[in-house]
SETOR-576291 format. One line per field, with one value per residue (C-alpha): x, y, z negated; residue in three letters; residue number from 1; chain. Coordinates in Angstrom, 3 decimals. Each point is the difference from the previous one (the first is absolute). Example, Ala and Ser with C-alpha at 12.3 -4.5 7.8 and 13.67 -1.06 7.14 Angstrom:
# SETOR-576291
x: 12.300; 1.370;
y: -4.500; 3.440;
z: -7.800; 0.660;
type: ALA; SER;
seq: 1; 2;
mol: A; A;
# end
This chain:
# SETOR-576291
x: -10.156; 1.190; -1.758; -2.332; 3.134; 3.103; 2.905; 1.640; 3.579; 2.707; 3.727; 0.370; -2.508; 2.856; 1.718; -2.386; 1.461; 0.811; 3.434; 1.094; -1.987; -2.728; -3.384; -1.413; 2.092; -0.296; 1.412; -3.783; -0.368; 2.436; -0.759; -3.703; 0.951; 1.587; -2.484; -2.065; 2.286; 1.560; -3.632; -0.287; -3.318; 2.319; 1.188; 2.430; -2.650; -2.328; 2.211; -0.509; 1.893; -2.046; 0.062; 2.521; -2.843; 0.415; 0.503; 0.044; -3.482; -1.256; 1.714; -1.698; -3.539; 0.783; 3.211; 0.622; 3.024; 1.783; 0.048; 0.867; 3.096; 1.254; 0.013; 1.745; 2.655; 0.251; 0.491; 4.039; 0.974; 1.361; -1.228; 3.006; -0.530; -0.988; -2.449; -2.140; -1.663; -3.345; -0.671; -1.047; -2.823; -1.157; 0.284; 2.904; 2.055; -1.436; 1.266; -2.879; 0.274; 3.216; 1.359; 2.451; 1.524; -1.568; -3.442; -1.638; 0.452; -0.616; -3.694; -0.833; 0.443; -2.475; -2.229; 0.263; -0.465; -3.607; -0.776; 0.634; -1.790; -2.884; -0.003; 0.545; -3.451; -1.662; 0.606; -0.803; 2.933; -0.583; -2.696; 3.095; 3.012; 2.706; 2.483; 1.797; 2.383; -2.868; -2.426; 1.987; -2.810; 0.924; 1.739; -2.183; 0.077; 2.654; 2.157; 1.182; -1.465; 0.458; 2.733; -2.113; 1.530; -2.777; -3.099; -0.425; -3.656; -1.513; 1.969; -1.621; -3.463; 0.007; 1.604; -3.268; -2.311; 1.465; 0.538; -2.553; -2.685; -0.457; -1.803; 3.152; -0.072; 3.143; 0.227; 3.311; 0.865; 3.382; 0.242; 0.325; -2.446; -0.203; -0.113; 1.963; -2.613; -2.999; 0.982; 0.921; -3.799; -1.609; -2.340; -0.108; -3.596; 1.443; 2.382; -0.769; 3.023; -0.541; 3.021; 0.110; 2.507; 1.101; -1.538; 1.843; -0.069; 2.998; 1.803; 1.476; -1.590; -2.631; -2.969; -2.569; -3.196; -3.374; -0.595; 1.993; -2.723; 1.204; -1.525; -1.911; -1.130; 2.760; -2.145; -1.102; 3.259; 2.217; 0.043; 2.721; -0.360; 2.271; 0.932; 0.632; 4.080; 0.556; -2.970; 0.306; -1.609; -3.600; -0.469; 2.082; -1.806; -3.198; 0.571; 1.143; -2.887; -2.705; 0.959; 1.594; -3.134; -2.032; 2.021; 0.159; -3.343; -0.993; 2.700; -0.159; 3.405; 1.263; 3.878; 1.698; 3.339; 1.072; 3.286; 1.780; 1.682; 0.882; 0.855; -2.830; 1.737; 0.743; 3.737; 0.247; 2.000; -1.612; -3.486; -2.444; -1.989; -0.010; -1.182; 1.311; 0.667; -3.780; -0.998; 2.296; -1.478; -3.328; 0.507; 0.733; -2.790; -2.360; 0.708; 0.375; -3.456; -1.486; 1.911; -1.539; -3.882; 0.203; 2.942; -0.178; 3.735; 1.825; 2.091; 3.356; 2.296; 2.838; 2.625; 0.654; 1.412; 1.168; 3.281; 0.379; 1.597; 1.184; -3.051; -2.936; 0.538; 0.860; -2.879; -2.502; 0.258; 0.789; -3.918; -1.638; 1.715; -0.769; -3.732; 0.162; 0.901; -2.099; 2.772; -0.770; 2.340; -1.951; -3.396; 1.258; 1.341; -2.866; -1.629; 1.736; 1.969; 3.728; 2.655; 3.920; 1.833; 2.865; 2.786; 2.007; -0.872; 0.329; 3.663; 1.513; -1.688; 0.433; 3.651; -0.976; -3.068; 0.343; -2.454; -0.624; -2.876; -2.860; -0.557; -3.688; -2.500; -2.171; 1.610; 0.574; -2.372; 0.857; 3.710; -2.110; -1.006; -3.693; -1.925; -1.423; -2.163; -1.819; -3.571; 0.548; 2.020; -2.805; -2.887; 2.203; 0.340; -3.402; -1.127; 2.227; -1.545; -3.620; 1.232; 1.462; -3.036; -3.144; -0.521; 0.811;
y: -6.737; -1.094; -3.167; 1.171; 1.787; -1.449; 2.270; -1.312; 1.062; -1.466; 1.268; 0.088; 3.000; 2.557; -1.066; 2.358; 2.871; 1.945; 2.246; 1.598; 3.159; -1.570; 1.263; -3.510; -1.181; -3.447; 1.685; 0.521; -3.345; -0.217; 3.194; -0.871; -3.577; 1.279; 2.444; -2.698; -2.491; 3.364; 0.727; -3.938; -0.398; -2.634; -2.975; -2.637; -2.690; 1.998; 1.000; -2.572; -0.654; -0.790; -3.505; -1.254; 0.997; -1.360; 3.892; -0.213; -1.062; 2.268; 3.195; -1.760; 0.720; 3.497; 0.495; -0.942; -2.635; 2.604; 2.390; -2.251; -1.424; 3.456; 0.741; -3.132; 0.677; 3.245; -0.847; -1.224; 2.697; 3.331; 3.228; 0.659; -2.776; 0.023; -2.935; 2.327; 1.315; -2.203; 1.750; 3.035; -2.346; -1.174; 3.802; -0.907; 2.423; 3.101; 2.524; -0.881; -4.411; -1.009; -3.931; -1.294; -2.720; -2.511; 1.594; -3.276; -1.719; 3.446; 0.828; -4.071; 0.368; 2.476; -1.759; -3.273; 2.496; 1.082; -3.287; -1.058; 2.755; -0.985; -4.329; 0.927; 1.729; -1.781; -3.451; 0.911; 0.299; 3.540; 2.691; 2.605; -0.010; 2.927; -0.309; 3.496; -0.459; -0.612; 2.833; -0.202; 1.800; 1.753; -3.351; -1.144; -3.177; 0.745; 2.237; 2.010; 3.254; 2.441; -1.675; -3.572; -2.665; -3.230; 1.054; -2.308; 1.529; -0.938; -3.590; -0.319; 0.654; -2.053; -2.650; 0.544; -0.012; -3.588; -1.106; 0.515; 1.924; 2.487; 4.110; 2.111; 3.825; 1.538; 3.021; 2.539; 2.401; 1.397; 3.440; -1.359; -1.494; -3.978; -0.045; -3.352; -1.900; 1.538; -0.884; -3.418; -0.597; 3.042; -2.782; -2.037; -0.027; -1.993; 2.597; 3.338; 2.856; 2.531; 2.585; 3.878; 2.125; 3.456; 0.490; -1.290; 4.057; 0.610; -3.213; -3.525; -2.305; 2.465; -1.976; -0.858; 2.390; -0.549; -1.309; -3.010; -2.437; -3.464; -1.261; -3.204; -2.009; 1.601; 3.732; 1.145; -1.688; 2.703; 3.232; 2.606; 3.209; 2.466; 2.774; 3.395; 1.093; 1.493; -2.164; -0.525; -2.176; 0.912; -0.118; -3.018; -1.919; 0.991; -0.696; -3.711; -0.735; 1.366; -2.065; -2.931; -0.595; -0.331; -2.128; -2.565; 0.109; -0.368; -2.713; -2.427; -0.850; -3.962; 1.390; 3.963; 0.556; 3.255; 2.121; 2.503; 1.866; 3.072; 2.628; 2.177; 1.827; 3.436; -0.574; -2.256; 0.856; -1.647; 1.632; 2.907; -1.159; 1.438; -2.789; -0.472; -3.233; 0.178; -1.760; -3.053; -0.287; -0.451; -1.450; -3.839; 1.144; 0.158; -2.874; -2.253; 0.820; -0.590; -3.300; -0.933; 1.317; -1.617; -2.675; -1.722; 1.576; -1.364; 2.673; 0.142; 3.571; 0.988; 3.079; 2.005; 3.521; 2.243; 1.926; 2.210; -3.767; 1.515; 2.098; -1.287; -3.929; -1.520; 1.431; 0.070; -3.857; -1.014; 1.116; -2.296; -3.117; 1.539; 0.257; -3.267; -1.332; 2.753; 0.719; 3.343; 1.903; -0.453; 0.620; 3.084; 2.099; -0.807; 1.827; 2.957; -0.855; 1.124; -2.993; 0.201; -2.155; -2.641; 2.013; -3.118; 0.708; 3.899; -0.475; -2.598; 1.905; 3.453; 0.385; -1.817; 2.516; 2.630; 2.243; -0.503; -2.505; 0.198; -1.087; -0.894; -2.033; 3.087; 2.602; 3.387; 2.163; 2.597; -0.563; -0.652; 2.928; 0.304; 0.466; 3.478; -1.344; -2.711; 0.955; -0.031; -3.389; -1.634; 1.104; -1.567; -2.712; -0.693; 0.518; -3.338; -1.753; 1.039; -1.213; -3.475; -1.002; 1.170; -3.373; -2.214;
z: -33.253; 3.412; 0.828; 2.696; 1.905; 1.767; 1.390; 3.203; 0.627; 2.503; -0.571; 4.091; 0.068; -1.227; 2.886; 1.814; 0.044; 4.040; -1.049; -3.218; 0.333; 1.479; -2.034; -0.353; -3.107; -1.604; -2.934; -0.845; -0.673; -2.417; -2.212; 0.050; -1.255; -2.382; -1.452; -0.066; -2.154; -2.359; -0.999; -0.661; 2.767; 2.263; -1.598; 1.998; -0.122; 1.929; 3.483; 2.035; 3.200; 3.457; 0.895; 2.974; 2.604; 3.807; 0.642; 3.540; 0.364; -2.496; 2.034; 3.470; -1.505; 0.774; 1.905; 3.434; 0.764; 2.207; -2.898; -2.443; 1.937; 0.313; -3.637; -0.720; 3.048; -1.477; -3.581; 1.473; 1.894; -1.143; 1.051; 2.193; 1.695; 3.686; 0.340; -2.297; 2.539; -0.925; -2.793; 2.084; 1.055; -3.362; -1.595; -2.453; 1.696; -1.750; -2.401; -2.141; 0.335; 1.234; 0.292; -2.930; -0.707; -1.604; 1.002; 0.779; -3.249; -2.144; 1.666; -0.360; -3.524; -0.174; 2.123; -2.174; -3.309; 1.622; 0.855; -3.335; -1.358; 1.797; -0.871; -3.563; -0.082; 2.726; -1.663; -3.225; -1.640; -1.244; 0.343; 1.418; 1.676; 0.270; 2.628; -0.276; 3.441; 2.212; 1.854; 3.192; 1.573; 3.093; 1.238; 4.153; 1.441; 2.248; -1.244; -3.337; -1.321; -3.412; -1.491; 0.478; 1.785; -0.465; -1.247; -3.277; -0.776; 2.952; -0.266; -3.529; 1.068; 3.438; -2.452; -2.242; 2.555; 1.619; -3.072; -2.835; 2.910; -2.415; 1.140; -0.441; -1.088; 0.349; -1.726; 0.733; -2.029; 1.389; 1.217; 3.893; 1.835; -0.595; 4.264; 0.224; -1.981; 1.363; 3.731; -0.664; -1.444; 1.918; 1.326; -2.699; -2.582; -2.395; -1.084; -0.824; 0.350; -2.303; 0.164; -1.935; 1.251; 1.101; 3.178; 3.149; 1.632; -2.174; -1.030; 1.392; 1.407; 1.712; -0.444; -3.107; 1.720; -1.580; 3.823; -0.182; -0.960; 1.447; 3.364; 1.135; -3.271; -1.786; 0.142; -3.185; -1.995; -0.024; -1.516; -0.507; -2.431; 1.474; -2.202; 0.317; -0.776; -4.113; -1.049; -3.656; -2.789; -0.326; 4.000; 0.699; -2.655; 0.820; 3.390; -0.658; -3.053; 2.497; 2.872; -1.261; -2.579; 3.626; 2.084; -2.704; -0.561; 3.269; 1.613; -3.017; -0.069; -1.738; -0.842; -0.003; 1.435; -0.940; 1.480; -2.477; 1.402; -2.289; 2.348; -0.189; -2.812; -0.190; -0.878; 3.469; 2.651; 2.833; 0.021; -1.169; -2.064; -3.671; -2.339; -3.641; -2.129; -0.377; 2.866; -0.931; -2.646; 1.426; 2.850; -1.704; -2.594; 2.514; 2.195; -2.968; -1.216; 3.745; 0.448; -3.289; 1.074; 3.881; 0.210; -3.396; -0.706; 3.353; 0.414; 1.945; -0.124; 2.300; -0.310; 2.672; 0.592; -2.451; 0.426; -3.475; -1.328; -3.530; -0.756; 1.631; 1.101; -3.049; -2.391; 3.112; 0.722; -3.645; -0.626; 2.371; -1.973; -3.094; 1.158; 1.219; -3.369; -2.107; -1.853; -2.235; 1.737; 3.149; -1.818; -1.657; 2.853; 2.237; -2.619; 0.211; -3.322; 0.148; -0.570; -0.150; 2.011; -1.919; -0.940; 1.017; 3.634; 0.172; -1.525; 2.067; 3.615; -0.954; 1.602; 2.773; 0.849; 2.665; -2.187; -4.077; -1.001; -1.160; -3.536; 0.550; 1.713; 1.252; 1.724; -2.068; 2.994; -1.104; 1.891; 3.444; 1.820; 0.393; 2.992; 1.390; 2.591; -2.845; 1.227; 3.996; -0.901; -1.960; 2.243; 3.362; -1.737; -1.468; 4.011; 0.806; -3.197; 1.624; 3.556; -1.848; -1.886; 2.430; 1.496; -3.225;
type: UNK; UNK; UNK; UNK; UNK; UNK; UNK; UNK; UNK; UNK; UNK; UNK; UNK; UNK; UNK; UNK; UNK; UNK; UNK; UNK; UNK; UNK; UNK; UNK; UNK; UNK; UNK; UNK; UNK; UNK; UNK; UNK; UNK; UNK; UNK; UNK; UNK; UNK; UNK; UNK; UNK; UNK; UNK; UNK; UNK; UNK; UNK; UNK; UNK; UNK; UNK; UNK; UNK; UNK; UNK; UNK; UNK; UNK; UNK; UNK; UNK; UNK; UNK; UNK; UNK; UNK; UNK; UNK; UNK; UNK; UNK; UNK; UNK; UNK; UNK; UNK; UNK; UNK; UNK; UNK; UNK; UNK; UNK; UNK; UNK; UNK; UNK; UNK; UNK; UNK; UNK; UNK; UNK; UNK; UNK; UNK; UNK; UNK; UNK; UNK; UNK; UNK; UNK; UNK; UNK; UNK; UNK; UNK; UNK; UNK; UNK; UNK; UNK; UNK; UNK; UNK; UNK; UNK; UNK; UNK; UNK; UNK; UNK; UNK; UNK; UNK; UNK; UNK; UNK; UNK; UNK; UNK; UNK; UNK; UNK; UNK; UNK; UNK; UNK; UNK; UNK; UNK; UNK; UNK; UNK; UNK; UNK; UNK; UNK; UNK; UNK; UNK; UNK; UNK; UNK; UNK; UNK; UNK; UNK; UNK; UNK; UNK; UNK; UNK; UNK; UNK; UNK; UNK; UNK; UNK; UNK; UNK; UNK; UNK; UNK; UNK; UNK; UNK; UNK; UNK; UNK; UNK; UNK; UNK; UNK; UNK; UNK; UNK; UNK; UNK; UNK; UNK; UNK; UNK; UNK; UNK; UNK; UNK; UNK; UNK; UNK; UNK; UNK; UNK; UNK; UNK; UNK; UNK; UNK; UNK; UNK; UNK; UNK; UNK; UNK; UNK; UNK; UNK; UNK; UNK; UNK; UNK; UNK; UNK; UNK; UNK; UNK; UNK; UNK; UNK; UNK; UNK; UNK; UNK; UNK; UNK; UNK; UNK; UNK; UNK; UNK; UNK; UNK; UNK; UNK; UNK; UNK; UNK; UNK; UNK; UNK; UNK; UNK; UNK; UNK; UNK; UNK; UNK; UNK; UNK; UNK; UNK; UNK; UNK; UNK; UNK; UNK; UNK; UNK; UNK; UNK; UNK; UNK; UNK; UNK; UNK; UNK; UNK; UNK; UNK; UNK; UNK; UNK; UNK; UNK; UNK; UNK; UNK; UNK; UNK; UNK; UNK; UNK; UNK; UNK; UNK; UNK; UNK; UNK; UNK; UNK; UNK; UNK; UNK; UNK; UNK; UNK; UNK; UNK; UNK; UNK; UNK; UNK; UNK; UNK; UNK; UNK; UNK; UNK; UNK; UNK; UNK; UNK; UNK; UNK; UNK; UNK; UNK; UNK; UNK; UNK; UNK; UNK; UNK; UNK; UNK; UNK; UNK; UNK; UNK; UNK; UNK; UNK; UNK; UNK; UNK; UNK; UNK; UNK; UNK; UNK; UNK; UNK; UNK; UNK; UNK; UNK; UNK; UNK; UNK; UNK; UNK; UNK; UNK; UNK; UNK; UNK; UNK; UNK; UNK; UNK; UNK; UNK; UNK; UNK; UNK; UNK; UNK; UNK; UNK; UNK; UNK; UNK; UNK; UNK; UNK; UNK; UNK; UNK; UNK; UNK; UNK;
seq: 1; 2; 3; 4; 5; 6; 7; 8; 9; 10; 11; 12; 13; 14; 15; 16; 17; 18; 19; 20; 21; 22; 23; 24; 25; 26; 27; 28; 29; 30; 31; 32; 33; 34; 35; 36; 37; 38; 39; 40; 41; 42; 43; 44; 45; 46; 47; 48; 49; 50; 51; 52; 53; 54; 55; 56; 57; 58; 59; 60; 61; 62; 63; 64; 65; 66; 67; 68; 69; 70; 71; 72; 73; 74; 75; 76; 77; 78; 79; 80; 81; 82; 83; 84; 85; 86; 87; 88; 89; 90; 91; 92; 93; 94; 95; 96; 97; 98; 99; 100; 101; 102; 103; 104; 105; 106; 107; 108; 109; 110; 111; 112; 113; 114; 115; 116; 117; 118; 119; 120; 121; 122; 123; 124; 125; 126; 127; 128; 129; 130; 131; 132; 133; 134; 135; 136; 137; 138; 139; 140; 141; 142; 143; 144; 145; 146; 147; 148; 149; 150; 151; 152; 153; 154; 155; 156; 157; 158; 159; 160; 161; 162; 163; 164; 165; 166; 167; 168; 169; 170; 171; 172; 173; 174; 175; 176; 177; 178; 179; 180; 181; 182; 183; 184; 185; 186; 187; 188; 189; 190; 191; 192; 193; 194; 195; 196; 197; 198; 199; 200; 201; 202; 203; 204; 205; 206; 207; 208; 209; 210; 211; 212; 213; 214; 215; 216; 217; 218; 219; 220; 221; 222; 223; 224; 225; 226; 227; 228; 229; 230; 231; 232; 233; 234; 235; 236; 237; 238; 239; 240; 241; 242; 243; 244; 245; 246; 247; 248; 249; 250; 251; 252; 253; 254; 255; 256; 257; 258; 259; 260; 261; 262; 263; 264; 265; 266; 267; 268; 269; 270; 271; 272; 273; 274; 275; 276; 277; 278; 279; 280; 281; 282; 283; 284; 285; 286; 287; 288; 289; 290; 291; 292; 293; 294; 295; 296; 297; 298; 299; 300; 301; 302; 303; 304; 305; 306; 307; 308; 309; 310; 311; 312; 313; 314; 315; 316; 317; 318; 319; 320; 321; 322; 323; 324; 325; 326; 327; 328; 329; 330; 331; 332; 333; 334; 335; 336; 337; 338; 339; 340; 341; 342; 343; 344; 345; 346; 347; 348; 349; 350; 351; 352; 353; 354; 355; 356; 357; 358; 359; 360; 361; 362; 363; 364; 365; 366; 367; 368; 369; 370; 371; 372; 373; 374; 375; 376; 377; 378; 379; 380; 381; 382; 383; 384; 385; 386; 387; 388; 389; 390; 391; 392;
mol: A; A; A; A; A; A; A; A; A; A; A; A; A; A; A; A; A; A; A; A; A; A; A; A; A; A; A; A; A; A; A; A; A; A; A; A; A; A; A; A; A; A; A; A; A; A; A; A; A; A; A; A; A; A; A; A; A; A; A; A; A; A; A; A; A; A; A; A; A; A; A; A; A; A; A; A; A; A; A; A; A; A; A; A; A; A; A; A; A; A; A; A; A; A; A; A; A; A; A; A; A; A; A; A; A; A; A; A; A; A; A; A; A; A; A; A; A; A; A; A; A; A; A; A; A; A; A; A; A; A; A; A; A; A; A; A; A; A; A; A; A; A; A; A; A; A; A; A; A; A; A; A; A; A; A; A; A; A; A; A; A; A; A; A; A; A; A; A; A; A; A; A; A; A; A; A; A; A; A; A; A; A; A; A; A; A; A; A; A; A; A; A; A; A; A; A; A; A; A; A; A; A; A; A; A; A; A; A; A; A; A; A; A; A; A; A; A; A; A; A; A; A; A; A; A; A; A; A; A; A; A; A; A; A; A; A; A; A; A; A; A; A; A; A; A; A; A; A; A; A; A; A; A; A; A; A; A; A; A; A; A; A; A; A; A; A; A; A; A; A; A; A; A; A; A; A; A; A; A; A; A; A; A; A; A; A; A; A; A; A; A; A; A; A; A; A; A; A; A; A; A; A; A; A; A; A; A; A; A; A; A; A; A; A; A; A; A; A; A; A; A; A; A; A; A; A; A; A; A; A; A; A; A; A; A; A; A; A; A; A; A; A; A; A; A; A; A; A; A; A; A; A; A; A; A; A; A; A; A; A; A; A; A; A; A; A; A; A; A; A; A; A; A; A; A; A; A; A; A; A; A; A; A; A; A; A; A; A; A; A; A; A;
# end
């Protein structure tokens, strides 16, 4: 069932984690793993760990030295310390993406996980790759942004391009902007940014306009699909099918990285958009059958955001390695087809929960509020997927 898909996954990534209420959890990983193994989709032999990568030079194909040597000053000194002063320069001295201990090793692991990711599919190992801790897209050069410390998307694809010289479409799903990753390649034609979000007037990081279109030889390889706030299903999907389906088309792409972040639920915290299970359902669905139609299968996918980590994470991210796998599960809620989730796993998290699961794949709607503004909604949005496409 699973021999066209590998799932990368290195123990040091749960060391990631900024404070104990911090809203970027780890924990994810481990409930979504185990979803995955209690509805028997995840067997040992598939989890593969990343190779012992020369991690330095991987993080120096996008991270400057002076950055770099902060983190790993930083990662032995504690916050009350007084020599942490430096992190003010290398913005790990926020509320949102403070220094840790240990915050060196913990973001390499993630960067060797993507890089992993990436080999596996590039060399032929396997058609896809699922690295769930990665999508550290917010992460600059220079310094540390959105709860990302090293970039390990843009590592993986400047690793592709230097490596294999492959046309790279990176495709972001998460509710933010993917701004990290589109200015490291903002000049860069051999990879296209593709990023669908709620529109940078109302949420972090402020950017993600239709106008941001790449300069020099890079113009013309990046595209962004802001949304309007309390977008739900319909509009959000036909927002990404309409655009997406073009961009593909038009750039040509030889492998698909794709960033899943899952925080464009309605049940998230961190945003405004008002999406349902739906769209993660989809999502894979759809990228699966373009990676099949335009990059014989290469396919790479990342994690991300995602902040509802009892409710949302764990079924959200599940679905793209079911897709990747077609297992029926995957095949049946993509259709709209209701499936319960293993009994096994809804017993041993329920006490742990903050609010009480759901017992399904698919959302119950009826619990999510709708909309009253659906029509003004759709037709702003439809204007951005008019503004997106008119040149392609």
């Amino acid at each position: 069932m699973a021999s066209n898909a590998v799932f990368i996954y290195h123990s040091d990534s749960n060391g990631y984690k900024f404070r104990e209420d911090h809203p970027f959890d780890p924990h994810r990983l481990t409930l979504t793993i185990d979803l995955l193994k209690a509805a028997g989709a995840l067997p040992d032999e598939l989890i593969e760990s990343p190779p012992a990568y020369s991690v330095d030079d991987l993080l120096a194909l996008v991270h400057r030295t002076d950055y770099l040597n902060a983190v790993k000053q930083l990662s032995n000194i504690s916050e009350d310390d007084e020599s942490s002063s430096i992190a003010q320069q290398y913005g790990l001295d926020t509320e949102d993406t403070t220094f840790f201990p240990g915050i060196h090793k913990a973001a390499s692991a993630i960067v060797s996980g993507s890089v992993a990711a990436a080999d596996a599919v590039m060399s032929g190992s396997a058609l896809h790759a699922y690295h769930l801790a990665g999508g550290l897209h917010h992460a600059f050069p220079d310094r540390a942004s959105g709860f990302c410390v090293y970039n390990d998307a843009a590592v993986a694809i400047k690793h592709i391009r230097q490596t294999y010289g492959a046309k790279v479409l990176y495709i972001d799903t998460d509710v933010h902007h993917g701004d990290g990753v589109q200015w490291v390649f903002y000049d860069d034609p051999d990879v296209c940014t593709y990023s669908i979000h709620e529109t940078g007037k109302f949420l972090f990081p402020g950017s993600g306009f239709v106008h941001e279109k790449g300069v020099d030889k890079g113009f013309g390889a990046c595209y962004n699909v802001p949304l309007e706030p309390y977008t739900e299903d319909e509009s959000w999907l036909e927002s990404f099918n309409v655009t997406l389906r073009k961009v593909i088309a038009m750039y040509k792409p030889e492998v698909i990285i794709s960033q899943h972040g899952c925080d464009a639920h309605a049940y998230d915290p961190l945003s405004h958009i008002h999406c349902s299970m739906r769209i993660y359902a989809e999502i894979p669905a759809i990228i699966h059958e373009l990676a099949h139609a335009y990059t014989d299968g290469r396919w790479v996918a990342l994690g991300g955001g995602g902040y509802d980590i009892y409710r949302v994470v764990p079924r959200a991210w599940s679905l793209v390695w079911l897709t990747m796998i077609d297992h029926p599960i995957a095949e049946a809620v993509a259709a709209g087809q209701q499936q319960s989730l293993p009994e096994h796993w809804l017993q041993k998290w329920a006490s742990s929960s903050p609010f009480k699961l759901p017992q399904q794949w698919l959302d119950d709607v009826t619990g999510i509020e709708p909309i009253p503004r659906r029509s003004e909604i759709t037709d702003k949005n439809r204007a951005v997927q008019a503004i997106v496409i008119q040149d392609l």
